[in-house]
C-alpha positions in Angstrom: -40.2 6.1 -3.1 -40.0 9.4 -1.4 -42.4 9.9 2.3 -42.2 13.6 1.7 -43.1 14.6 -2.1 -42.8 18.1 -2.2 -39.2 17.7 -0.7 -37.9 15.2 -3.3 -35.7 16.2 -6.4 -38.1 16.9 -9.1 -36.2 17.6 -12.3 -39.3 18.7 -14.2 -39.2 21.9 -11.9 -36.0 22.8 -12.4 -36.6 23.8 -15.9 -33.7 21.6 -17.8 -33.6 18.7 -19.3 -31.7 15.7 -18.7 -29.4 16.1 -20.9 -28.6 19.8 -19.6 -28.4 18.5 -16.1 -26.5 15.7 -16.6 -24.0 17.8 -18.5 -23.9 20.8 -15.6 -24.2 18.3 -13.1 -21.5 15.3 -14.2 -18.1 16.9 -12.5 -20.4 18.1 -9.5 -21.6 14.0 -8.7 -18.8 12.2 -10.6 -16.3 10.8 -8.5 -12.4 12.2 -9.6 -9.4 9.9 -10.6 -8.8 9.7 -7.1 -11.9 8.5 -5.5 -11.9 6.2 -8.9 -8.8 4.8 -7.1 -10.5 4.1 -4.5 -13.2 2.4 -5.9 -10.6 0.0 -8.2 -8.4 -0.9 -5.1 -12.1 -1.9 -3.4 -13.2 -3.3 -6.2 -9.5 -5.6 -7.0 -10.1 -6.8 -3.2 -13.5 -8.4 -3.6 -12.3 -10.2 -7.1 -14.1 -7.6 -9.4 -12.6 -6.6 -12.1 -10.8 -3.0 -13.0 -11.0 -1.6 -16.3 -8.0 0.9 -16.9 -8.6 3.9 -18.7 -5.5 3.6 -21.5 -7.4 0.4 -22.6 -7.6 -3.3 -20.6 -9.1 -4.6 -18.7 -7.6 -6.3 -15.2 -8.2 -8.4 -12.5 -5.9 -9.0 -9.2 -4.6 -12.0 -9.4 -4.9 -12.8 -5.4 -8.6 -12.5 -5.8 -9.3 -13.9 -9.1 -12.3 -17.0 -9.4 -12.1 -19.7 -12.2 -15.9 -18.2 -13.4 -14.0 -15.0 -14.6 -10.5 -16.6 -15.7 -13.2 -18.4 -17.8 -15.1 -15.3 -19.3 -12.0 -13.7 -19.7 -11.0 -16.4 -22.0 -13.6 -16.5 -23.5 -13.0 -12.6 -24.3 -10.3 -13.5 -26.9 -7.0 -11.5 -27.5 -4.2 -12.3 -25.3 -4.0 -12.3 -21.4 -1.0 -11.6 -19.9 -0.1 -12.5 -16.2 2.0 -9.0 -15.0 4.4 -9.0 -12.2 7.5 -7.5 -10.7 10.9 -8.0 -11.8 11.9 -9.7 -8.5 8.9 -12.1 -8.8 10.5 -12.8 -12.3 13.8 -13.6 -11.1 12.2 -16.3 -8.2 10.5 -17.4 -11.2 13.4 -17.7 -14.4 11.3 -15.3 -16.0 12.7 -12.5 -18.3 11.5 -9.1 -17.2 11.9 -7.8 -20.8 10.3 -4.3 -19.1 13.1 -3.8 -16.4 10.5 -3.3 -13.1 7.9 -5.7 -14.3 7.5 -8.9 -16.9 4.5 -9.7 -19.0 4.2 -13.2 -18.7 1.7 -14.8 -21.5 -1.0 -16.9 -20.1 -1.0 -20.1 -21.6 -4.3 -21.3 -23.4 -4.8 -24.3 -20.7 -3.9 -21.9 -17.7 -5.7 -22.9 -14.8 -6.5 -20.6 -11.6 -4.5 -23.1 -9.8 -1.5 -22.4 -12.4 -2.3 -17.9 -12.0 -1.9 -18.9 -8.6 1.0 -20.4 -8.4 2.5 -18.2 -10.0 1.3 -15.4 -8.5 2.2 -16.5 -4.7 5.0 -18.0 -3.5 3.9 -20.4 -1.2 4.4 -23.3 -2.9 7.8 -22.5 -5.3 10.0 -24.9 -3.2 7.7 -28.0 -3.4 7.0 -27.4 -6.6 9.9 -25.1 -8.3 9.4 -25.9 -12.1 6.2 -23.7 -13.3 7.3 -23.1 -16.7 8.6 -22.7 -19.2 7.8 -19.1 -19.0 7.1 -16.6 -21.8 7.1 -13.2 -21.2 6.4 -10.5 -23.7 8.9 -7.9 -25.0 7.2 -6.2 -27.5 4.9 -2.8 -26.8 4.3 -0.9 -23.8 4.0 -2.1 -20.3 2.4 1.2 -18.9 -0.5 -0.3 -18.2 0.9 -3.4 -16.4 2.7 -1.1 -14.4 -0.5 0.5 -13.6 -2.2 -2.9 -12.6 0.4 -4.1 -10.6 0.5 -0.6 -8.6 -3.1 -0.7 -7.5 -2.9 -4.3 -6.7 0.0 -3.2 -4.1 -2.2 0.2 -3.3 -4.5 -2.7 -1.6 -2.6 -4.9 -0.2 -2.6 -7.6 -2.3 -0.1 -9.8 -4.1 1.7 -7.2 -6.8 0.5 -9.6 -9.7 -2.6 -8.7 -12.0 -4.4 -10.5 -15.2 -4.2 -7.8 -17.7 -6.2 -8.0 -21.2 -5.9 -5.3 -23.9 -9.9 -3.8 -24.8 -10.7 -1.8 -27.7 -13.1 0.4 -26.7 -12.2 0.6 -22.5 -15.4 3.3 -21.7 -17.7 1.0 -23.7 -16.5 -2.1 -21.8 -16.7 -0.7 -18.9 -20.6 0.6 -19.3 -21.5 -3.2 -20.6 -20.4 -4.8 -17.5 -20.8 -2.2 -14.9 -16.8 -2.1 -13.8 -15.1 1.2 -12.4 -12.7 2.7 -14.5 -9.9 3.4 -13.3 -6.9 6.3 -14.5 -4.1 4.2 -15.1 -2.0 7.9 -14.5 -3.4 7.9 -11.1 -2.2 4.8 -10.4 1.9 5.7 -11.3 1.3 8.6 -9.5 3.9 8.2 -7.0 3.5 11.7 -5.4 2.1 12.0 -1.7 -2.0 12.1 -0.9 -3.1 15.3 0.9 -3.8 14.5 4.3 -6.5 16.1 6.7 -6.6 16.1 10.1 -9.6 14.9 10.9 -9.8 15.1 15.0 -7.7 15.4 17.9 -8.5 14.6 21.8 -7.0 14.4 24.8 -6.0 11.2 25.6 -4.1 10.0 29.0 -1.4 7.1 28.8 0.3 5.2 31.1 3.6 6.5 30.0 2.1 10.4 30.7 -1.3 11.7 31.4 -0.8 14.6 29.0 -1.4 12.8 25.8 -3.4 13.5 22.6 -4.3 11.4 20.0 -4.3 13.2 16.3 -6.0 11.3 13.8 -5.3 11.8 9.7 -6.8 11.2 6.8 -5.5 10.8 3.2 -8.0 11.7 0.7 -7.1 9.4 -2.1 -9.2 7.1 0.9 -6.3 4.8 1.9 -5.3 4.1 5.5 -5.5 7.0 8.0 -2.2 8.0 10.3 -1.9 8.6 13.5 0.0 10.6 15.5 0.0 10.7 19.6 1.5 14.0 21.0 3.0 14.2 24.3 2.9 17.2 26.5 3.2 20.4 25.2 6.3 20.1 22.6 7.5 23.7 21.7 7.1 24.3 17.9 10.1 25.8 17.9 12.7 23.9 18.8 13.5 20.0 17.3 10.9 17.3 18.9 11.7 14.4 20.0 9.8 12.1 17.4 9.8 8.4 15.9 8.3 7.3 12.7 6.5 4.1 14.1 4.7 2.2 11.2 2.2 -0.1 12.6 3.0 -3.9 13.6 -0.1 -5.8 14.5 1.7 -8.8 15.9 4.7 -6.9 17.7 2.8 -3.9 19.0 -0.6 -5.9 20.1 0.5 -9.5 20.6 4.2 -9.1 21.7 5.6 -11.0 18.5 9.1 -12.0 19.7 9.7 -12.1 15.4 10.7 -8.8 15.8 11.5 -5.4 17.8 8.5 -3.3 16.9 6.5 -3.5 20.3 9.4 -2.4 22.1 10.5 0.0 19.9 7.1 1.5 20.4 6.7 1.3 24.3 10.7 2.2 24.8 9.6 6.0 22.2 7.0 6.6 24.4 8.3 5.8 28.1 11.4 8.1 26.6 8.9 10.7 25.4 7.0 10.7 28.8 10.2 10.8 30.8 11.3 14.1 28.8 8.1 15.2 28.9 7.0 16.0 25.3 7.4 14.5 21.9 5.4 13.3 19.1 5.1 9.6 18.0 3.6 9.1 14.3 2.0 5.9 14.5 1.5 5.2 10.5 -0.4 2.4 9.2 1.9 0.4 6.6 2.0 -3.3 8.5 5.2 -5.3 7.4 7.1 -2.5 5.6 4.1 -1.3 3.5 2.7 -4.6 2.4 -0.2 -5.0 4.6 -0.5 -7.8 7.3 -1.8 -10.6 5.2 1.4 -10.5 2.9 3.8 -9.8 6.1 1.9 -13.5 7.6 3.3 -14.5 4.0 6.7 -13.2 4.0 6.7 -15.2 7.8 5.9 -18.5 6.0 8.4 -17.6 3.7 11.2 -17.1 6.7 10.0 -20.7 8.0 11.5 -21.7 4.7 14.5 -20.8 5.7 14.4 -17.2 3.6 15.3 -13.7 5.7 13.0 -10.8 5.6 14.5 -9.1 2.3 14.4 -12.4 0.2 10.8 -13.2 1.1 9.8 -9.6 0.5 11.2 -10.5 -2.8 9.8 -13.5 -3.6 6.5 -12.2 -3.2 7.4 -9.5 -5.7 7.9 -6.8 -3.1 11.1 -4.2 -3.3 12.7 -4.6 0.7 10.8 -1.6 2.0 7.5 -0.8 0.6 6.4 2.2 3.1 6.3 6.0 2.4 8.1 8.4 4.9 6.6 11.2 3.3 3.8 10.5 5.3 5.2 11.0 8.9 7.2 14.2 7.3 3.6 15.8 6.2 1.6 15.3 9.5 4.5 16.7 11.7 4.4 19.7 9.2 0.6 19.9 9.7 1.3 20.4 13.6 3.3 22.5 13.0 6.9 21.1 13.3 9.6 21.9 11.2 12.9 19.4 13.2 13.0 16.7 14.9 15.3 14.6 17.3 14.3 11.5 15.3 14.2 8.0 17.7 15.3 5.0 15.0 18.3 3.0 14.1 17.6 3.4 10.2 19.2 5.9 8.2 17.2 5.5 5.7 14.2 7.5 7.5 16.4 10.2 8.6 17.5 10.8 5.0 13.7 10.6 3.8 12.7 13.3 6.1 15.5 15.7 5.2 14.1 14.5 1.3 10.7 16.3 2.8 11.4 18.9 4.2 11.6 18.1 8.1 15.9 18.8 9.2 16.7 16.0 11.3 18.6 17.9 14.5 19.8 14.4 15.9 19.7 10.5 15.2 18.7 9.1 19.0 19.0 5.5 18.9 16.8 3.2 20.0 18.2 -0.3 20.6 15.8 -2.1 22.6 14.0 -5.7 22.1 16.5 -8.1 20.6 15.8 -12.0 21.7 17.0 -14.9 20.3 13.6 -15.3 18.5 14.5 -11.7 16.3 18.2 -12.3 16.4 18.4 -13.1 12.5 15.8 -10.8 11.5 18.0 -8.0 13.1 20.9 -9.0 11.8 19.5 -8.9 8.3 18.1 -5.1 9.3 22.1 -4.5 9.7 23.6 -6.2 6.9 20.8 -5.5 4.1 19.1 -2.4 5.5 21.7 -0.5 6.7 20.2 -0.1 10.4 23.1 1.0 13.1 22.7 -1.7 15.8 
């Protein structure tokens, strides 16, 4: 209840009626497919379900509770268990659809069984979990859809997906987000905004600054920390560093990310000026809690590309683009790029950023990371 009357919205002054506001007002208040987005990948998180807009409705199957695998049931039709084609293969299921297979749910699937199926954690105690049927028949758009959002936050890229007749109507009597399943394929890059930017001194050089960017489809924001005063004119010395919580903060010994970070920098400060993008995709784009995964996977006896796999992940999730964009917003136009992976010098000449020189950075191998390097070499194509 409003303290000050007189300064509350009254619509009866205005003139119009509901209707007529609601109808002037709806694209003013109404959040757009991308803040929908946004809402779904929150929503997915939590274990609420998504309904998408081409008519289903979904629920991530990391986050799913046996109270709504039950209402879904009791829903009717036919639920289908979607994931990726390399979760498919782990599993001896056809992926009829190419990227992804429909898998049917059968009538006595437990959350135990979605689970299973959905995370790897248990395939090599228990390897058998069909026989699987997946569907070949129809479209598989809007599995696509479902498993993209799941993977847009950070969850296991596997999603319940049930077909709805009316999807608007659905959504209304149980209060869910919609969400454009459009949006969701879209694979081209969020606008980002730079937000703020302050002076920040480091042991490595006392003329740092801290950039800080902002997507706006409301994902992750990127970082990037500027040394010195880099001419805009020339090719900076820059690395595309994407965030390693265990490597860059606890000095993992898995692998070379915390010194690949400190060695940029102490380089950076010892020429006196370059820009380090510090970009927030932990464990190649998959998010921390699957990376802790993929490691549980390795302690199986799997490398770093077959566990990606097994989880359903292609071998490199992240986005390049990303890193390309900000050094564009300050202003940068070439690089001397700091890596040993081809593969980001060729995505930022793919954006737009001419890559003047590769300048290698081999630093942090141990006998803890020796494998995982060795499969960077031989499967990723890094120059080590």
């Amino acid at each position: 209840m409003c303290e000050q009357p007189a300064e509350c919205f009254n619509l009866g002054q205005t003139g119009l009626s509901f209707e007529t506001y609601k109808d002037d007002h709806a694209m003013t208040f109404a959040p757009d497919m991308t803040e929908r987005l946004a809402r779904a990948r929150a929503d997915l998180r939590m274990g609420v379900p998504v309904v998408l807009d081409t008519g289903a409705v979904m629920l991530a199957a990391e986050t799913l509770d046996a109270a709504r695998l039950a209402h879904l049931r009791g829903l009717g039709g036919d639920p289908v268990l979607a994931v990726t084609s390399w979760r498919a293969q782990t599993l001896k299921a056809r992926a009829y659809d190419g990227d992804i297979a429909r898998i049917a749910l059968p009538s006595d699937a437990t959350l135990t069984w979605v689970r299973a199926v959905a995370d790897p954690a248990d395939d090599l105690r228990s390897p058998m979990k069909g026989p699987l049927k997946t569907r070949r028949e129809g479209a598989a758009d809007m599995h696509r859809a479902a498993i993209a959002v799941c993977k847009s936050a950070r969850l296991l890229p596997a999603a319940i997906v049930l077909p709805v007749s009316d999807a608007a109507a659905f959504a209304q009597l149980h209060n869910l987000t919609v969400m454009s399943a459009e949006a969701a394929l879209d694979t081209g890059l969020s606008p980002l905004n730079p937000i703020i930017s302050a002076r920040l001194p480091l042991e490595v050089s006392e003329a740092g600054r801290l950039h800080i960017f902002r997507p706006d489809d409301g994902a992750e924001e990127h970082y990037a920390i500027e040394i010195g005063q880099p001419a805009r004119d020339k090719p900076v010395l820059s690395r595309l560093h994407s965030a390693c919580f265990t490597g860059d903060l606890l000095g993992s010994l898995k692998c070379d990310c915390g010194p690949q970070l400190r060695g940029a920098l102490a380089q950076m400060g010892s020429e006196g000026a370059g820009v380090l993008l510090y970009l927030n995709q932990e464990g190649r784009g998959i998010g921390l809690a699957n990376k802790m995964r993929a490691y549980s996977l390795q302690d199986q006896g799997f490398d770093t590309v077959e566990a990606n796999h097994r989880l359903g992940f292609d071998d490199d999730e992240r986005d390049f683009r990303i890193g390309a964009e900000i050094l564009k917003r300050m202003g940068f136009d070439a690089v001397r790029l700091l890596t040993n992976n081809p593969a980001k010098v060729a995505r930022m000449e793919d954006a737009g950023v001419r890559v003047a020189q590769r300048v290698p950075l081999k630093v942090g191998e141990n006998p803890h990371n020796h494998a995982y390097l060795a499969t960077k070499a031989a499967k990723s194509g890094h120059l080590l």
